[in-house]
N, C-alpha and C positions, 0 to 999 in steps of 0.2 A: 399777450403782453399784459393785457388788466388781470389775468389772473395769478403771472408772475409779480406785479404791483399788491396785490392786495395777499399773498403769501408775504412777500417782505414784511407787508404793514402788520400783520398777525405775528410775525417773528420777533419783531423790535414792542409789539408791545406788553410779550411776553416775557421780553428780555435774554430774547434769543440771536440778535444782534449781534454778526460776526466784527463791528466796528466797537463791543463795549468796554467795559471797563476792567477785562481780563480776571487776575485770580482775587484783587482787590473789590471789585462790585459784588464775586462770588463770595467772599469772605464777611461782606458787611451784610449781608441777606441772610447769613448764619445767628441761628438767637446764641447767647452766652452757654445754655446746657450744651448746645451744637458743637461749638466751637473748645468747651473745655474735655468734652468726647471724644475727639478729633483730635486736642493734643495727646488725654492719656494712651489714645491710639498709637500716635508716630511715637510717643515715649518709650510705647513696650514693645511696637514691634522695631525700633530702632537697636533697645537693647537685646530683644532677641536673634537679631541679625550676627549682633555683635558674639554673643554667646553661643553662636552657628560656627562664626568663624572660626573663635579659638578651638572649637574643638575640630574643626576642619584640619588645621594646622597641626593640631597633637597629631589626627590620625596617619597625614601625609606624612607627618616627620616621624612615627613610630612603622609605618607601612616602607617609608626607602632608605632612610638613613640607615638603620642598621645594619639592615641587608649591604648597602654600597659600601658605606665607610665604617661599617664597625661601630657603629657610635650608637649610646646607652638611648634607651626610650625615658618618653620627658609626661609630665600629669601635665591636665589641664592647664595650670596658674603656670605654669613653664614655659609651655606653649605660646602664652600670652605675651611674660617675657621678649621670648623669642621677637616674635610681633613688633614688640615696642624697640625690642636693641636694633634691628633691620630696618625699623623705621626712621629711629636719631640716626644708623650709619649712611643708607643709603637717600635718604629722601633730605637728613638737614635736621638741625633744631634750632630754628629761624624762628625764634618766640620776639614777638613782635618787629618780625624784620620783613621790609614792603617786596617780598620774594616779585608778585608778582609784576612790580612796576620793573624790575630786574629782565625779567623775561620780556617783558616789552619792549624795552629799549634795548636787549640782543636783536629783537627779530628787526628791529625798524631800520637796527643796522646792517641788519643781512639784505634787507629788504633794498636799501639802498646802497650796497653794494654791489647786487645784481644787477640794479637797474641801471647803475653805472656800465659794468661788464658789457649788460647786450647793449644798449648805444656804443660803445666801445668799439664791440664786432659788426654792430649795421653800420655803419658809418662808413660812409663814401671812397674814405678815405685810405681804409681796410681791408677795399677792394679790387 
């Protein structure tokens, strides 16, 4: 037990501390070269994700489409396209519209329309 006590105490005053201040205390312990390292980081591998995908997309859409349906192969910046029109059809172009408070209040209502349902069928009266 004391030596589970003084592991804790060693943890926290390292700042190892499973109760701390999560990715904000990590974040403020970062000096400024750290922290502008760390974004040109996410910047370029974010854009290199991005520039994985589209060409993901030419290859699949050059790899089945023509074989399935006959249809011509597309370059990169096509692909990308592609990407963005699938995106406005199927997903929305909800530019500053509060989508998610939408879904919220579908589920709250599904939510309490079940809970309606099974009181409905436990009920005593049911049975």
């Amino acid at each position: 037990m004391a030596v589970e006590k003084n592991v804790l105490v060693e943890m926290e005053s390292e700042g190892c501390s499973g109760s701390g201040n999560g990715f904000e205390g990590w974040w403020e312990e970062r000096s400024l070269p750290q922290k502008v390292m760390l974004g040109i980081l996410f910047a370029v591998g974010g854009i290199s994700l991005m520039a994985l995908f589209g060409g993901f997309v030419m290859l699949l859409w050059n790899w089945l489409m023509p074989d399935i349906f006959g249809l011509g192969t597309v370059n990169y910046w096509q692909a990308w396209g592609l990407m963005i029109l699938s995106w406005i059809l199927f997903k929305g172009f909800h530019a500053g519209d509060s989508s998610g408070s939408t879904e919220r209040k579908r589920k709250k209502e599904l939510r309490r329309y079940i809970r309606e349902d099974d009181e409905a069928n436990s009920s005593p009266e049911t049975q």
